[in-house]
C-alpha positions in Angstrom: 19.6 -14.9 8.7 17.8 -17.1 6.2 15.1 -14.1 5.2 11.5 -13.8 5.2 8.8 -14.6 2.9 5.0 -13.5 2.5 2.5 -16.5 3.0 -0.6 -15.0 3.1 -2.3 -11.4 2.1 -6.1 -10.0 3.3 -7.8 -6.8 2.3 -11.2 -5.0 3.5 -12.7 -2.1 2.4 -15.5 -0.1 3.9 -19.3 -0.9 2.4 -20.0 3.0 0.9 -19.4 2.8 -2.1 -18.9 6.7 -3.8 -19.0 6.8 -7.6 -17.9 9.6 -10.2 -21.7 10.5 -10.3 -21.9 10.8 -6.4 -18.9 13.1 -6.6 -20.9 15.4 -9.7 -23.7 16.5 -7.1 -20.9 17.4 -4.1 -18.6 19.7 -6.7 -18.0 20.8 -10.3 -16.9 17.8 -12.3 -18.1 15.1 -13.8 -17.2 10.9 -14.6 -15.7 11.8 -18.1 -13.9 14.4 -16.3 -12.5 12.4 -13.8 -11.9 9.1 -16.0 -9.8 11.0 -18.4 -7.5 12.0 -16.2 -6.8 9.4 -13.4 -9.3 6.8 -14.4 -11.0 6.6 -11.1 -14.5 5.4 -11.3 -15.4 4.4 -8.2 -13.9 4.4 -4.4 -15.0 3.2 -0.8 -15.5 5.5 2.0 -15.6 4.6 5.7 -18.1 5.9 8.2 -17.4 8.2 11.2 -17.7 5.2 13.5 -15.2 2.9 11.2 -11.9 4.2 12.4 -8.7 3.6 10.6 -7.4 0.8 13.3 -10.7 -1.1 12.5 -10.2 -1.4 9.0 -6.5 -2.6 9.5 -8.0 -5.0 11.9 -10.5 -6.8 9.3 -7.5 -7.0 6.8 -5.4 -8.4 9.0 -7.7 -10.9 10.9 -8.4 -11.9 7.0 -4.6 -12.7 6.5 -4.1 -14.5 9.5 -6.9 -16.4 8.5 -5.9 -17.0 5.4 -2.1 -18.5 6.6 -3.8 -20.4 9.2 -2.4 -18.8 12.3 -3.8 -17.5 15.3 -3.0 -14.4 17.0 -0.6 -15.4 19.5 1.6 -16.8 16.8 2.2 -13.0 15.6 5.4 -11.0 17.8 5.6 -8.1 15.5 2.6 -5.5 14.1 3.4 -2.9 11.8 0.9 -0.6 10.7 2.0 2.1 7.7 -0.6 4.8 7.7 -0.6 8.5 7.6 -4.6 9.1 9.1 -4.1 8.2 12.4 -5.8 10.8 14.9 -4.1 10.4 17.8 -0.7 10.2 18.8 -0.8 7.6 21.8 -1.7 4.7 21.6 -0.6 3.8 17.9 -2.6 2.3 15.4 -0.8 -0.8 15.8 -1.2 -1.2 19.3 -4.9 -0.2 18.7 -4.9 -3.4 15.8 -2.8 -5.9 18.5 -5.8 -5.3 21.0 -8.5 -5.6 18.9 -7.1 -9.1 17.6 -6.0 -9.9 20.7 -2.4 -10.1 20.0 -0.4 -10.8 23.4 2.3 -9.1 23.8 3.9 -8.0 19.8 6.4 -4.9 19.3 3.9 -2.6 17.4 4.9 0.5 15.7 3.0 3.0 12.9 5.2 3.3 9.9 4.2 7.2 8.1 6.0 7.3 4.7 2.2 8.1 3.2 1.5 6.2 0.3 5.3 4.6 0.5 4.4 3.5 3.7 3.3 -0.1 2.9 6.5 -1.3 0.8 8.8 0.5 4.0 6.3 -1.6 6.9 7.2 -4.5 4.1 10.8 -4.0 4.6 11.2 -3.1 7.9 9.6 -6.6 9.0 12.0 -8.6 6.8 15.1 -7.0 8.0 13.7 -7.4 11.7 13.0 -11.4 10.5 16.1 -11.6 8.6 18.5 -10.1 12.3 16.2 -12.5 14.8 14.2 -9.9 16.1 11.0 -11.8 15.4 9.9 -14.6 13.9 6.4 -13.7 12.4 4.5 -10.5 11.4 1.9 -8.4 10.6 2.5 -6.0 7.9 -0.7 -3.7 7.4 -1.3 -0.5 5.0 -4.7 1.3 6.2 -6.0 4.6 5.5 -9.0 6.8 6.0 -7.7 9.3 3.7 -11.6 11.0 3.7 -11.0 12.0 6.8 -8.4 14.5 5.5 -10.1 15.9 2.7 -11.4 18.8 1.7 -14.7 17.9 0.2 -15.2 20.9 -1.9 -11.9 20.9 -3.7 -12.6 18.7 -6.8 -8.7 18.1 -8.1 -8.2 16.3 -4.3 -11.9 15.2 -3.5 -11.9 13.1 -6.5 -8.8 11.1 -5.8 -9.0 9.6 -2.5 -10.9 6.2 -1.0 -10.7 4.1 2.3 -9.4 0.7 3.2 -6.8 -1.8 4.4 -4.3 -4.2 2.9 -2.5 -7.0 5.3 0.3 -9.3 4.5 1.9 -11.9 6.8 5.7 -12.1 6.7 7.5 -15.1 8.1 10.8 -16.2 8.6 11.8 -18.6 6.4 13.1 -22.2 6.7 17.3 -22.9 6.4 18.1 -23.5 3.3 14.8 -21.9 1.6 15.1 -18.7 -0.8 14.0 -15.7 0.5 10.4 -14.8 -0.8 11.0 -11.0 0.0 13.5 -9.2 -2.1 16.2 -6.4 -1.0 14.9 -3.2 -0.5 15.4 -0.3 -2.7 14.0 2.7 -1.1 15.5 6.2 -0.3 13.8 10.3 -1.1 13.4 13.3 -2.7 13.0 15.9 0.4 12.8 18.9 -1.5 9.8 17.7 -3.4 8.5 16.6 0.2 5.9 19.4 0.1 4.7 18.0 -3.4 2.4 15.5 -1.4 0.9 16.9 2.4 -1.0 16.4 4.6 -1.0 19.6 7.0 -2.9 21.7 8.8 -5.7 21.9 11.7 -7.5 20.4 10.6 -5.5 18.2 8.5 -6.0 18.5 5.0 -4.7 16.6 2.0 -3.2 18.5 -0.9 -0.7 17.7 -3.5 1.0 19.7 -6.8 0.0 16.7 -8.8 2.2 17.9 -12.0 4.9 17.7 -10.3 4.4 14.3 -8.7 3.4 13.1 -12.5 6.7 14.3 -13.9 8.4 12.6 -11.2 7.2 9.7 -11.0 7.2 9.3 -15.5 10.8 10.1 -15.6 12.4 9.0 -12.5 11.1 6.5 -10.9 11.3 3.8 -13.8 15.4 3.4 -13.2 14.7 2.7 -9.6 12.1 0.4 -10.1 14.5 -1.5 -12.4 17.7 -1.5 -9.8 14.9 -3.0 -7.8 14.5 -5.9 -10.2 18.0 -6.3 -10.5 18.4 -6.3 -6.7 16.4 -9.5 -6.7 18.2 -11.3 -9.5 15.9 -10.4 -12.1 14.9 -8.8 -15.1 12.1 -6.8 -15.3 10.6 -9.4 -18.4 10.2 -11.9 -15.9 7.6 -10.4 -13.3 4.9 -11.9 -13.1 2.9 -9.0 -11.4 4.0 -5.0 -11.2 2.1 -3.4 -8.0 2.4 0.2 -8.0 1.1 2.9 -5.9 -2.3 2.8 -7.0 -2.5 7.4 -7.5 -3.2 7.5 -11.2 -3.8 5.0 -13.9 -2.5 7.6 -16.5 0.6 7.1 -14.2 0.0 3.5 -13.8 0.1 2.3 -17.1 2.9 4.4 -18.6 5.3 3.2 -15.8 4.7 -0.8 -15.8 5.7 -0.3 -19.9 9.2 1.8 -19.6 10.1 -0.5 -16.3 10.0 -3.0 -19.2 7.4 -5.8 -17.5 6.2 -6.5 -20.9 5.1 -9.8 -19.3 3.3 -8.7 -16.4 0.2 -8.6 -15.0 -0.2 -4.7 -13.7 -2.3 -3.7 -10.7 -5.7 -1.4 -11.7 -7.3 -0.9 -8.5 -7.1 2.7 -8.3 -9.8 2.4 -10.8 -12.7 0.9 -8.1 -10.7 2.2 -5.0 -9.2 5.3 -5.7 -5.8 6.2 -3.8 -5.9 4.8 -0.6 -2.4 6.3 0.0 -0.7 3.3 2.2 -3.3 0.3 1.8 -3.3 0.6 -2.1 -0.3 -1.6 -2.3 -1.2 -4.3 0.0 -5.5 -4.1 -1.0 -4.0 -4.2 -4.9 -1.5 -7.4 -4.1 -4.6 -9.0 -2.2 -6.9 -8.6 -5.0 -4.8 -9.8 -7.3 -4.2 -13.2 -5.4 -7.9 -13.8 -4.3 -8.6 -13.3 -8.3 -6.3 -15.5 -9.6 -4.4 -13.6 -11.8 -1.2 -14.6 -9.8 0.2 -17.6 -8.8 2.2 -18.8 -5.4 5.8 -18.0 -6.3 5.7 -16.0 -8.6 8.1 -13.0 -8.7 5.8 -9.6 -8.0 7.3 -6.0 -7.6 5.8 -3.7 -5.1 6.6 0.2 -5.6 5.4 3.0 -3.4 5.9 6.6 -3.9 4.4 9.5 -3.1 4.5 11.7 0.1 7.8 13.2 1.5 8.9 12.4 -1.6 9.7 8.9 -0.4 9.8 5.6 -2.4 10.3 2.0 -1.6 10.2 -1.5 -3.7 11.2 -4.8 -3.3 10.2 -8.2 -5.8 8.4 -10.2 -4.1 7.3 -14.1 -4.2 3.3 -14.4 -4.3 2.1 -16.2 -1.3 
């Protein structure tokens, strides 16, 4: 059991690109009304023939790419999403074939927009007891699909896309580059997040989920520093759930990651529920602003209530 590490990350997001203005002519609102309160500005949206297992695909053939494997070098898919259609075959199954995987256990992962940071676990304890050697950890969502277009405190929130990170096992005697897992729920808030219904729509009691997430998650997000072996001073990179900058930046300050770098995609990608995580991480890498090894927390909350992070070592 020597543990896994992350050695390469990939993103995609669809080409439509909706802006706060787009969203003024669909319902009542407007940019300044939508910036001052979750600072979106700007979010992609995928087209009726770009399904969700598509967009995980083009992350994930962008992270294999990107840690020089192939496809039959992968054994294990995981694919955290909450927007798949159908229940047979899985969106990881559907992502295996189109990269032509050959024969990996795949399984779907819905803890909505915890979803990522579980997948993320799940493949390093399956790493960690043997059960495979490399994997395929994607977020994807097509969270338009399951919105109601004319409610404008929903509408206004969501985007597309994918987020891909490959995890490997790693080599005796080498420190693990994925941290212990601290994840766990609130199921009596579970109906503060859905999505329900026939259709399926997406709805939330957003004051609740802000008071939440301002008051308890920053405790948990530090046991998960100190599950890792370190203080929250000395990450180099906080990823949160990209929902709400105005919940965003509060949080990276009382965690206490004075030093860090802090994730502000949901500004040009809205919440993409599971792939915000992994398509915030990747951003941050192709940009620059972080550097291989360096210590990165990843929290996800949000739906169920659920919430899962780990510290994690930049690829």
């Amino acid at each position: 059991m020597n543990g896994s590490r992350i050695t390469a990350v990939g993103h995609y997001q669809p080409a439509k690109v909706l802006t706060n203005e787009d969203l003024a002519a669909l319902v009542d609102t407007s940019d300044e009304w939508i910036t001052s309160r979750v600072g979106i500005r700007t979010r992609h949206i995928a087209g009726p023939d770009e399904p969700v297992d598509e967009l995980a695909a083009h992350a994930a053939a962008k992270a294999l790419a990107a840690a020089g494997l192939t496809s039959a070098d992968i054994d294990l898919v995981l694919v955290a999403t909450s927007t798949a259609v159908d229940r047979s075959p899985n969106m990881a199954a559907r992502v295996a074939a189109r990269l032509g995987i050959p024969s990996p256990a795949a399984m779907d992962v819905n803890v909505v927009c915890a979803g990522f940071t579980h997948a993320l676990a799940t493949a390093d304890h399956t790493v960690r007891a043997g059960a495979a050697t490399r994997a395929l950890v994607i977020g994807a969502e097509k969270m338009s699909e399951v919105t109601d277009w004319t409610d404008r405190t929903t509408c206004v929130l969501v985007g597309d896309g994918a987020g891909a990170a490959v995890v490997e096992a790693c080599a005796a005697g080498e420190e693990p580059g994925i941290g212990p897992v601290l994840w766990g729920s609130v199921p009596e808030m579970g109906h503060a997040v859905r999505i329900e219904g026939q259709p399926a729509r997406f709805a939330q009691e957003g004051q609740s989920v802000y008071r939440w997430a301002t008051t308890r998650l920053p405790p948990l997000a530090r046991e998960a520093c100190e599950r890792a072996g370190l203080a929250p001073a000395d990450l180099a990179a906080v990823v949160l759930h990209q929902a709400n900058l105005r919940i965003i930046e509060p949080l990276a300050h009382k965690i206490g990651a004075v030093n860090a770098v802090v994730a502000r995609d949901v500004t040009r990608s809205g919440n993409t529920s599971a792939a915000s995580i992994p398509l915030a991480f990747s951003k941050l890498v192709e940009q620059g602003d972080i550097s291989t090894g360096d210590p990165v927390l990843l929290f996800g909350f949000g739906g169920n209530l659920s919430y899962a992070g780990q510290v994690v070592r930049c690829p």
